[in-house]
KEVEXLUM-972030 format. One record per residue (C-alpha): residue in one letter; x negated, y, z negated. Coordinates in nm, 2 decimals. Example, Ala and Ser with C-alpha at 12.3 -4.5 7.8 and 13.67 -1.06 7.14 Angstrom:
<nuzas>
A  -1.23  -0.45  -0.78
S  -1.37  -0.11  -0.71
</nuzas>
This chain:
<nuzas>
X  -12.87  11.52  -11.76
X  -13.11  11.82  -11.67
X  -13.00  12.04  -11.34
X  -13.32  11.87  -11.19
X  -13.15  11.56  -11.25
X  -12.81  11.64  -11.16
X  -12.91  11.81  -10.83
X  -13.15  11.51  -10.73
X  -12.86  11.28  -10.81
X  -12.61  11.51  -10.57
X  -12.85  11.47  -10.32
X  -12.89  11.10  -10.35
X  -12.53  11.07  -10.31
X  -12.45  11.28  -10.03
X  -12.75  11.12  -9.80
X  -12.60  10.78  -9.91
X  -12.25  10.86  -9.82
X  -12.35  11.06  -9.46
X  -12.59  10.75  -9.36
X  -12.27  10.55  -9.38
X  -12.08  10.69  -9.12
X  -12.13  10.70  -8.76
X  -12.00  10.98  -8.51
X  -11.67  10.75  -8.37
X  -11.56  10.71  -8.74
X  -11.50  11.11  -8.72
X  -11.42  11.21  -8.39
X  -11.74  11.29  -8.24
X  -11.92  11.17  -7.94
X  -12.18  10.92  -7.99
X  -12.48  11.13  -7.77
X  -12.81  11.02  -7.71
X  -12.93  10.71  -7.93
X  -13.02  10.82  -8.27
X  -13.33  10.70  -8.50
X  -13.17  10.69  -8.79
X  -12.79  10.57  -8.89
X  -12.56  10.78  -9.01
X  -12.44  11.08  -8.92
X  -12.67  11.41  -8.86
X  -12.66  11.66  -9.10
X  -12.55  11.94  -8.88
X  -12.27  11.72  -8.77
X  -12.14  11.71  -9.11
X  -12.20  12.06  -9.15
X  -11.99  12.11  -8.87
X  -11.73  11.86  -8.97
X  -11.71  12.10  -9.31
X  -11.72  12.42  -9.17
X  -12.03  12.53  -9.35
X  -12.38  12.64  -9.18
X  -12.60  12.37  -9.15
X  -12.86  12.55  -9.36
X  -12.63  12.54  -9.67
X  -12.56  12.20  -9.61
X  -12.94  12.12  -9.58
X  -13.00  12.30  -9.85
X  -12.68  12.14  -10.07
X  -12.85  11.77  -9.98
X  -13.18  11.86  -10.08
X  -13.08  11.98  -10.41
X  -13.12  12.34  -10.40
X  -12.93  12.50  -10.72
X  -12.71  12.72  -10.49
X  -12.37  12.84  -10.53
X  -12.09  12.57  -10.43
X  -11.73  12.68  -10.43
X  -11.46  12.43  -10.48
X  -11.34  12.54  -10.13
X  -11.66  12.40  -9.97
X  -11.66  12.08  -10.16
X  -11.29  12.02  -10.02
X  -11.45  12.05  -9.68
X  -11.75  11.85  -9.74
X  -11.54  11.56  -9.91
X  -11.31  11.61  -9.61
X  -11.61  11.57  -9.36
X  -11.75  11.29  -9.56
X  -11.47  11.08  -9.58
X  -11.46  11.06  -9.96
X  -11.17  10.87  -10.19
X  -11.05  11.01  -10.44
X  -11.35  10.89  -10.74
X  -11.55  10.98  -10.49
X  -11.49  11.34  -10.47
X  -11.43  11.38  -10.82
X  -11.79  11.26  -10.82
X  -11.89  11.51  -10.61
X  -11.74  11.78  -10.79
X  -11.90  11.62  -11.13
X  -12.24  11.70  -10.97
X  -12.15  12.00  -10.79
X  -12.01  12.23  -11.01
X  -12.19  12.05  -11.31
X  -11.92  11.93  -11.48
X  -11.99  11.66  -11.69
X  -11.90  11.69  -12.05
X  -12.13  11.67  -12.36
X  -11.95  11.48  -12.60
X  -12.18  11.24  -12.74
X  -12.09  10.84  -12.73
X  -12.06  10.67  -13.02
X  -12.24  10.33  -13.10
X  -12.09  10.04  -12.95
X  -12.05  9.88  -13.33
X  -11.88  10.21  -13.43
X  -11.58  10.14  -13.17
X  -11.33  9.99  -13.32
X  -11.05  9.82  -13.12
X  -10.70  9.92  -13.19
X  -10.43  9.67  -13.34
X  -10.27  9.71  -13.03
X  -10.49  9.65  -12.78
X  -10.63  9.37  -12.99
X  -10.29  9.21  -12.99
X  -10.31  9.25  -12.61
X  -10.61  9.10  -12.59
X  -10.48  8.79  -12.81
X  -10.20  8.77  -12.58
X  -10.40  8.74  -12.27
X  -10.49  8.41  -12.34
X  -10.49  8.23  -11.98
X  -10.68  8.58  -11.89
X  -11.04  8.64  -11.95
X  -11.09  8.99  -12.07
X  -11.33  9.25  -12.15
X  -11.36  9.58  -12.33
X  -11.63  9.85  -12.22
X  -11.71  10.18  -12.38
X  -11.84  10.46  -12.13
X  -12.16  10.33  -12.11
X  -12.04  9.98  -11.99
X  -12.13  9.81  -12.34
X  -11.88  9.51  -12.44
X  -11.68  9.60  -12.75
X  -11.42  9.35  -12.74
X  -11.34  9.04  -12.54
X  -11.11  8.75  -12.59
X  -11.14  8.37  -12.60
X  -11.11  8.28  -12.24
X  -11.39  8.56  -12.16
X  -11.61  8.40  -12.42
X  -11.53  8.04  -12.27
X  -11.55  8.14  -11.89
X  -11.85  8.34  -11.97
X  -12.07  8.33  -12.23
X  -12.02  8.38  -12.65
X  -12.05  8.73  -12.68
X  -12.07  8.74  -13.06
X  -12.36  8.55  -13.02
X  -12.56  8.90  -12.89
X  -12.62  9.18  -13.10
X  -12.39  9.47  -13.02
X  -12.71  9.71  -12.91
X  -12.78  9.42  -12.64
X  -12.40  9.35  -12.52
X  -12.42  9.62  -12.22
X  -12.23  9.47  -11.92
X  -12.47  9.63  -11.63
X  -12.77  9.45  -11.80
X  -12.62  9.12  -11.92
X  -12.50  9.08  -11.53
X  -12.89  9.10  -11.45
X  -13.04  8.93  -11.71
X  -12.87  8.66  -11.81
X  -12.84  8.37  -11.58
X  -12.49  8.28  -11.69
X  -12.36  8.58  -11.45
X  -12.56  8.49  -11.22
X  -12.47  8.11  -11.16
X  -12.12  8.17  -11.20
X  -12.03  8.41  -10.97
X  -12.02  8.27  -10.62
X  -12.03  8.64  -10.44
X  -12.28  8.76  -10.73
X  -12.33  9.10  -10.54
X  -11.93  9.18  -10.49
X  -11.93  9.09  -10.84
X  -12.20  9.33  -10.98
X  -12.12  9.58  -10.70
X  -11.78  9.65  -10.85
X  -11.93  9.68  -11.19
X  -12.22  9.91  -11.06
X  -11.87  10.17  -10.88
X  -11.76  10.17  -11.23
X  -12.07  10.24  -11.37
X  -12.14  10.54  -11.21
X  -11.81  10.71  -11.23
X  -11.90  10.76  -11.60
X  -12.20  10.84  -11.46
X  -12.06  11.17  -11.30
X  -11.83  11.21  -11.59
X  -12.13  11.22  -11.85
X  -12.38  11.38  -11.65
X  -12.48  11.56  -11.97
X  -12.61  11.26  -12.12
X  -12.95  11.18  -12.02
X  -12.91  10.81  -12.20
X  -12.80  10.74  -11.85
X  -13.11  10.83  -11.69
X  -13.31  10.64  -11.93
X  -13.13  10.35  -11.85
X  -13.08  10.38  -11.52
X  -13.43  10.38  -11.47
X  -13.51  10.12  -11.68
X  -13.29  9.87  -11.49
X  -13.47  9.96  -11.16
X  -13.77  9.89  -11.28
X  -13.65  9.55  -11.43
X  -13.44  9.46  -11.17
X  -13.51  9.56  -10.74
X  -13.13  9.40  -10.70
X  -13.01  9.70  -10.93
X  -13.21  9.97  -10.74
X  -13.11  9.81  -10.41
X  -12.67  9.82  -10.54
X  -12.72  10.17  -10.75
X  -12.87  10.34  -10.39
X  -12.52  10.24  -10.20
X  -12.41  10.48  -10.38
X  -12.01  10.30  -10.45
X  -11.83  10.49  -10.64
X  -11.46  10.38  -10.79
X  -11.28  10.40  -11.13
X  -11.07  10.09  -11.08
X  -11.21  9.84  -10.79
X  -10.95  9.54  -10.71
X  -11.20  9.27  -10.65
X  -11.11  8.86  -10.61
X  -11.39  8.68  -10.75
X  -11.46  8.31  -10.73
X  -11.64  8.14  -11.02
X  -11.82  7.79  -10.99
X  -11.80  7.71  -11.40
X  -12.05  7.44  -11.51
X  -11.76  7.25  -11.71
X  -11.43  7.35  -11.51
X  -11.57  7.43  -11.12
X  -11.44  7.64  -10.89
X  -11.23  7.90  -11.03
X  -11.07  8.20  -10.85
X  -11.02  8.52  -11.03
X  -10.83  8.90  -10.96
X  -11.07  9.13  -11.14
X  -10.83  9.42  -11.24
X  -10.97  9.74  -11.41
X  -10.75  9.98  -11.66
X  -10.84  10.23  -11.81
X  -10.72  10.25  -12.16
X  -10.57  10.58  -12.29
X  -10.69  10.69  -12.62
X  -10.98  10.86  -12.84
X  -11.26  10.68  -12.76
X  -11.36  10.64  -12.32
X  -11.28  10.26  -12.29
X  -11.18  10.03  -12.01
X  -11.00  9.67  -12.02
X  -11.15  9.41  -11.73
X  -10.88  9.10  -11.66
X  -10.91  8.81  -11.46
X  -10.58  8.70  -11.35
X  -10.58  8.36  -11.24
X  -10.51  8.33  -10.84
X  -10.18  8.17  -10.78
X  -10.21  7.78  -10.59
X  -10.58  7.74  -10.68
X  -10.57  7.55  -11.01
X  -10.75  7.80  -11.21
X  -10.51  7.84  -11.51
X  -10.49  7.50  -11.56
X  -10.89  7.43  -11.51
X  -10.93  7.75  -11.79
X  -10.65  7.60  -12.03
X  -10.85  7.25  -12.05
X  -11.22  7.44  -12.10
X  -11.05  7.61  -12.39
X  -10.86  7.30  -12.51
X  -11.19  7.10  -12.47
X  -11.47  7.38  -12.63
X  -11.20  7.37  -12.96
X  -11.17  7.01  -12.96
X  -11.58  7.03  -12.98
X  -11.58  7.27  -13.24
X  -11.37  7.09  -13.44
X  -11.55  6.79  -13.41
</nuzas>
């Protein structure tokens, strides 16, 4: 990512953030009626403890001196979680590293994380690089979603298969919680790798493909590990409820592992052990 970039995409987030809170959420009295939502940026300023010049200036993207000191305030003021900040200080400081990615077919899964997988049976799961591509799943995410051996690796990226394809879309009963969560992931690698301008490229391609993207990417959500509850409405097996939980998976190459855990009392595991039982029987047949 170029400092143009990077500054424009500081900027981007800090309006975002500011135009989501409102003067009771921090202490401050609401005043006259205001044209816009959100707080002002002098209030912010003030909030931080910086002039509300340098904050003007910070939020238009000016390539000015930050100190880590200020960003503490400004996260402070803003009301930032902890990705959140760390997102800020990705941008801020310009911290992103430049280690390149590798391919998605060049990631190889490890023995034992694909014995984890394996084990997960009555748990669809997924495995995403950095860049959200899909480079290992097991056989209750293939049957509760789609085959994803069936696309080539270079086309298996997460962000654009929940877009495009209108398996996601029909199955997922809150679609936009669903994606949403994906899109807070997204862009903490995002921050992290702000040094690799394959993310602008394909950032901008999915807004141009898809308003829905540009309309989720702008809210600016940010989170490393969102704890969503999902509910599915499969084609074969109906309503199924699933907790999406997100790890992060320690080792050389920047991967994630996505499980859906069955909710407790809603019939789910036993609605996802006869798909599976029922697509072998097919096969075999």
């Amino acid at each position: 990512m170029n400092r143009e970039t990077r500054l424009q995409a500081l900027s981007d987030f800090l309006k975002g953030k500011r135009a989501k809170l409102n003067p009771q959420m921090v202490g401050l009295p609401t005043g006259i009626r205001r044209r816009t939502p959100g707080l002002r940026r002098e209030e912010v300023a003030q909030l931080a403890g910086v002039s509300t010049t340098w904050y003007t200036w910070l939020e238009q993207g000016r390539d000015i001196h930050v100190s880590t000191s200020v960003l503490e305030g400004i996260s402070a003021a803003l009301q930032l979680n902890k990705d959140e900040k760390k997102y800020l200080y990705g941008l801020a400081l310009d911290e992103g590293t430049e280690r390149p990615a590798p391919a998605p077919e060049e990631i190889q899964i490890s023995p034992p994380l694909q014995k984890i997988l394996q084990e997960l049976r009555n748990c669809p799961s997924i495995i995403t690089d950095r860049r959200c591509f899909i480079v290992g799943w097991n056989e209750a995410a293939a049957n509760v979603f789609l085959d994803f051996a069936q696309i080539p690796p270079a086309e298996r990226n997460l962000i654009r298969l929940l877009f495009a394809r209108k398996e996601f879309r029909s199955l997922a009963v809150n679609w936009v919680e669903f994606v949403r969560g994906f899109i807070a992931i997204f862009r903490t690698y995002y921050g992290q790798y702000v040094a690799d301008h394959w993310y602008i490229d394909f950032i901008e391609e999915l807004e141009n493909d898809y308003p829905e993207f540009r309309q989720l990417w702008h809210e600016s959500e940010v989170s490393s590990a969102p704890d969503i509850q999902i509910e599915f409405r499969h084609a074969k097996a109906g309503k199924m409820v699933f907790n999406l939980t997100s790890l992060q998976v320690q080792g050389h190459h920047d991967v994630r592992c996505s499980v859906y855990t069955p909710v407790e009392n809603t019939g789910t595991e036993k609605k996802l052990k006869r798909l599976m039982n029922g697509n072998e029987l097919a096969a075999k047949g």
